[in-house]
ROVOTOR-562195 format. One line per field, with one value per residue (C-alpha): x, y, z. Coordinates in steps of 0.001 Angstrom, whole numbers, plus 500000, padded with zeros to 6 digits. Layout:
% residues N
u: c(X  ...)
v: c(Y  ...)
w: c(Z  ...)
***
This chain:
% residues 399
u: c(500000  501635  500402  498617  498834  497301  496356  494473  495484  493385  496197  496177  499592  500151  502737  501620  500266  503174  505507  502744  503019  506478  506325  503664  505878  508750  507389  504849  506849  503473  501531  499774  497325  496855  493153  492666  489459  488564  486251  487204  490964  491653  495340  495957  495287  497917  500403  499122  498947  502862  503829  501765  503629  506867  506612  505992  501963  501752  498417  496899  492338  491783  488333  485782  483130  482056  478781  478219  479889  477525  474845  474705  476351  476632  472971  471503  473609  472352  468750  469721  470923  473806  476568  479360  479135  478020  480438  481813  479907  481799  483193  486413  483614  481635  484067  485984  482953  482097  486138  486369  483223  485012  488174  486136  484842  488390  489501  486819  486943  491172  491821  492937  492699  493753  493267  495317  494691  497083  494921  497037  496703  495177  492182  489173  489403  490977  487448  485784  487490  487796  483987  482903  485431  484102  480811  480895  483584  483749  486706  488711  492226  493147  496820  496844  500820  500187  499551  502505  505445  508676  507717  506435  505780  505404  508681  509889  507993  509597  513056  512269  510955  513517  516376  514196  513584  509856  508088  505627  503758  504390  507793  509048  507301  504010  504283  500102  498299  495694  492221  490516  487219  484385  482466  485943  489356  490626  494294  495270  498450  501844  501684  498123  498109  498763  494311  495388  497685  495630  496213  498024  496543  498255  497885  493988  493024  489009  488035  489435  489757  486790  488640  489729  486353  484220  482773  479992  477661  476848  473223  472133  468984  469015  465988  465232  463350  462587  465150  467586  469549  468758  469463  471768  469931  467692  470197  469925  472527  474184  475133  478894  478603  476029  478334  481677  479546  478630  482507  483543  480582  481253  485037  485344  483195  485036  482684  483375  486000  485678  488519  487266  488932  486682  486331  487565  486025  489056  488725  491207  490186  491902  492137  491086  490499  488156  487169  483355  481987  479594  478101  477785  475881  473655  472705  471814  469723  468247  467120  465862  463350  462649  461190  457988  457320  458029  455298  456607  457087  458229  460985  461447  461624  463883  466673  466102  467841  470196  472738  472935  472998  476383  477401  477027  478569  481684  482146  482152  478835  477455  476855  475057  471057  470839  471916  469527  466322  467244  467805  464422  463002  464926  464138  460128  460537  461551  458713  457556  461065  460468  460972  463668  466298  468223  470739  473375  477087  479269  482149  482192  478369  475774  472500  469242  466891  464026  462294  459571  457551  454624  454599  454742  452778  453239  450166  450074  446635  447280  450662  450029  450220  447374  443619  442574  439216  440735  442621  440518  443475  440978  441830  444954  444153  442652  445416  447918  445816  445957  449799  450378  448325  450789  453057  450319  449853  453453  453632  450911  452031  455303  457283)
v: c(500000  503206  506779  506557  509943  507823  504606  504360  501153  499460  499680  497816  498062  494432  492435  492525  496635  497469  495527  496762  500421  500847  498460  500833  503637  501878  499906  502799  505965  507401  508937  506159  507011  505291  503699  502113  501377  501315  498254  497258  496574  498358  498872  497703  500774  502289  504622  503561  506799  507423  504366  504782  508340  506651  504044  506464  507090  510394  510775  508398  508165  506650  506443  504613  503072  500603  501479  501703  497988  496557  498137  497356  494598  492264  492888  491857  489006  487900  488591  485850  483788  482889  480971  479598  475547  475703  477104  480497  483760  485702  488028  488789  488390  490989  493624  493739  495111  498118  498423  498655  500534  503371  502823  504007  507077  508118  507764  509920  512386  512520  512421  508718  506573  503009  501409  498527  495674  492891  489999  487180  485412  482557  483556  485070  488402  489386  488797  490255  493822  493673  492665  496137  498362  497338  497476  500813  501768  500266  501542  501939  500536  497950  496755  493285  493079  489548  488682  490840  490545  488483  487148  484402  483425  485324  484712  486663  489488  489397  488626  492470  494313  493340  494990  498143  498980  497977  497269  494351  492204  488504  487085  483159  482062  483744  483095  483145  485872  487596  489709  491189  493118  493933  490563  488021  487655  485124  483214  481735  480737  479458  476776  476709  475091  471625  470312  468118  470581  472253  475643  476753  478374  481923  482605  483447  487201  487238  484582  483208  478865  477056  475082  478353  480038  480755  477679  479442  480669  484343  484800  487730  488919  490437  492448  492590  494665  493201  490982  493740  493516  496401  495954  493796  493216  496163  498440  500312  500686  501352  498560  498630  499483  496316  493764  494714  494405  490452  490315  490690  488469  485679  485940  486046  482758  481181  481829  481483  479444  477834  475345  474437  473673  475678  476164  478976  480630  479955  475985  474730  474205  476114  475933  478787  479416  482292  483756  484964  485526  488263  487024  483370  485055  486890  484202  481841  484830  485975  481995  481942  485639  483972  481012  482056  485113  483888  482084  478242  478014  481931  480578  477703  479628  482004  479422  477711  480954  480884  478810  481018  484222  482737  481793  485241  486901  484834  484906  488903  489616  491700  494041  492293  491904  488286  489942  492860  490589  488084  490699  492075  488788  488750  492035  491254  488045  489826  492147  490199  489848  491572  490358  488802  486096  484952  483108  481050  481458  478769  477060  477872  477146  479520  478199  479121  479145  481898  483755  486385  488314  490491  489486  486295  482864  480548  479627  477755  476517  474882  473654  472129  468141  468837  469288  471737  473162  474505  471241  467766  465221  463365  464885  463866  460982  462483  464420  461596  458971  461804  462271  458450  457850  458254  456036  453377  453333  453172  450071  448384  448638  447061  449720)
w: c(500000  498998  499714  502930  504924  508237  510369  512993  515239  517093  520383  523654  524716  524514  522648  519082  519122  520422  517574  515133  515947  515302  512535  510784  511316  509907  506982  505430  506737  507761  510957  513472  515881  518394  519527  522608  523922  527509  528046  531651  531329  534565  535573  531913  530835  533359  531020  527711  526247  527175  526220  522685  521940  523518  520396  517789  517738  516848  518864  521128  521947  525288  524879  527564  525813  529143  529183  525544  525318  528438  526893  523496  522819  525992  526824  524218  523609  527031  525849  523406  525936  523580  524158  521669  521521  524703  526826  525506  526764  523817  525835  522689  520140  521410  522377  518742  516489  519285  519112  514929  514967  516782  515251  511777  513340  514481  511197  509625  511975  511716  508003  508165  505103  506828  509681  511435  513927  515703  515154  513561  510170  512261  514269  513819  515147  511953  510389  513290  512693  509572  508346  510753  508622  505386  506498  508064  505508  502559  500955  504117  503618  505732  507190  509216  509766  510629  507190  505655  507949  508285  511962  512287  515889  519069  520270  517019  518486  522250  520772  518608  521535  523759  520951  520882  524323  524166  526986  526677  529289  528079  529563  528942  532475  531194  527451  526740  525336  527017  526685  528831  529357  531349  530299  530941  530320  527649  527743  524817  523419  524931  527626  526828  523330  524857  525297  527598  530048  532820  533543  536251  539078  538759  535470  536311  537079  538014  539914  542780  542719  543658  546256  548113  547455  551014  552680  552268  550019  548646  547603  545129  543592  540039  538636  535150  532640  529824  529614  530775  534200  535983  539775  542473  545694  544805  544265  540628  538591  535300  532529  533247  537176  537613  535515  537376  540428  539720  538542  542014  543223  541048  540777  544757  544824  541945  539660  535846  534473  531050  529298  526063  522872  519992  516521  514914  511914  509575  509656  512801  516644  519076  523130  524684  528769  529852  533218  532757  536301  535850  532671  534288  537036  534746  531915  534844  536506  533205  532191  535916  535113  531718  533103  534765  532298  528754  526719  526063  522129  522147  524118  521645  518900  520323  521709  518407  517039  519975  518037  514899  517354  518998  515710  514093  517232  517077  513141  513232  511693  514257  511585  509590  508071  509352  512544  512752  511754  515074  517658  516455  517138  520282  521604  520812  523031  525898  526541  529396  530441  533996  537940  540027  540200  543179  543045  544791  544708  546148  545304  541520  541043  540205  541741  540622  544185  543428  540814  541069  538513  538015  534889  535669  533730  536657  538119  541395  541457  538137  539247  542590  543313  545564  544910  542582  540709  537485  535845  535163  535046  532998  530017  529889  528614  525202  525011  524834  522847  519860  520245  520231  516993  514559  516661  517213  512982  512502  514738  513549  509667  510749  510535)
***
């Protein structure tokens, strides 16, 4: 690419933006701003502006977009209840189209012509940014190093920051990579790529073990509004406030941890080990709400789309038609999304034990093992008899 007056890099301060912004400067003799997005990082974020200018960015965005990430994108993923092959909250998946989005906008508003990201040539957040930039932009210009430079591991990349004086947080005892945001923190990489190695104990960040969690158990109440968390034990509070909230329930009672091995977009499975406890608190609490207030084959239909949700989420079309049409759906099926969860925390377990609800479908006089006026067990019988006809047939053609 030849004649590009700017780049905006997506910039965390890590290993690979930190290769990648001098690397920019180097290889396209051009200005690089620095982007780095404050989703919940905390002390991560410590310094990152010096240490941007320090390795050439010629301006450096901070920017916190918490709220704005809890809101709209990790709420209504939970409205969807979805989860990747049925373990992964998406906490990555979610973050990088909020994080390209913005990345588009700084671009417009500085001048900028391309725009740069440190996902390798392997994994899917490559696709993830890069499906947002055309779509918001589609003649943006787009520079993945990972796909153009001589490196070709990791170690490459520590070997070059130690000869220029660049400070980066992966060492040879702590070789992984690492994400983290408001919604987890994901380890990949390193020690980790061996399935059948478990991790050790230090390398996690959120959640204490389950073995040294408290003998005994936290409980919690979560409201909802329309499928929306809006409360901890009664107390309001905003999308980013209530999730780091449930991050220090759940990660104080070991609350959390996934080890999975996944597939990736791109074709090849890949281990990956997340700490979720907030969202683990709240898809458990949002299931319990949904339970007495949503209409049976609404929620059928709705976890029948569940699947393609988590699928479209971790793929990187959040921006897409398919995408829009289903969180339409979604948002429709949680209308009558409204009451109270509690829950129990012990131990690594999240434990369903109440749920409340004006809106609520449950109806105790129908329900109850003891006498009642309004059901005729009777009819039961009918009922079956016309389900089993079909089956009855079958059998007695020999089939």
């Amino acid at each position: 690419m030849e004649g590009i007056n700017a780049v905006v890099l997506a910039y965390s301060g890590g290993l690979d933006t930190s290769i990648i912004l001098k690397w920019l400067v180097e290889t396209y003799d051009t200005e690089v701003i620095a982007f780095a997005a404050d989703l919940g990082q905390g002390k991560e974020l410590d310094d990152i502006e010096e240490k941007a200018l320090g390795t050439g960015a010629s301006k450096v965005y901070v920017d916190d977009l918490r709220d704005e990430f809890v809101r709209d994108f990790v709420f209504p993923a939970l409205q969807a209840n979805a989860v990747y092959e049925g373990s992964y909250l998406l906490g990555t998946s979610l973050a990088r189209p909020l994080i390209a989005k913005r990345q588009i906008e700084i671009a417009e508003a500085e001048g900028a012509d391309a725009v740069s990201h440190g996902a390798t040539g392997k994994g899917n957040d490559q696709v993830r940014f890069e499906l947002t930039y055309y779509r918001l932009n589609p003649d943006i210009r787009v520079i993945a190093p990972w796909r153009e430079w001589d490196f070709k591991g990791r170690s490459d990349l520590v070997a070059y920051a130690e000869a220029n004086d660049i400070p980066v947080p992966i060492t040879p005892e702590k070789p992984y990579s690492s994400d983290r945001n408001l919604l987890h923190i994901s380890f990949e990489g390193g020690i980790l790529e061996d399935p059948w190695a478990e991790p050790p104990e230090d390398m996690y960040v959120l959640s204490a073990s389950p073995e040294d969690a408290p003998d005994k158990p936290t409980y919690v109440e979560i409201d909802f509004e329309r499928g929306l968390p809006v409360a901890v034990d009664g107390e309001k509070l905003g999308p980013a406030a209530l999730l780091a909230k449930l991050n220090e329930l759940g990660g104080a009672n070991g609350v959390g941890r996934v080890d999975m091995v996944e597939n990736r977009f791109i074709g090849m499975k890949n281990r990956g080990v997340y700490e979720t406890p907030g969202g683990t608190i709240l898809y458990a609490a949002h299931r319990g709400v949904e339970s007495i207030t949503m209409d049976r084959e609404v929620m059928h239909i709705r976890d029948m789309l569940m699947p393609k949700f988590a699928e479209l989420v971790y793929n990187g079309f959040w921006y897409s038609p398919e995408m829009e049409a289903i969180q339409s759906l979604v948002e429709e099926t949680q209308q009558n999304v409204t009451g109270t969860a509690r829950l129990k925390l012990y131990k690594g377990n999240v434990i369903t034990v109440g749920r409340k609800s004006d809106q609520s479908l449950y109806d105790p006089e129908t329900a109850t093992f003891e006498e009642d006026a309004v059901y005729d067990q009777a009819d039961a019988a009918g009922f079956i008899k016309l389900n089993a006809l079909r089956l009855r047939i079958r059998k007695r053609l020999g089939k």
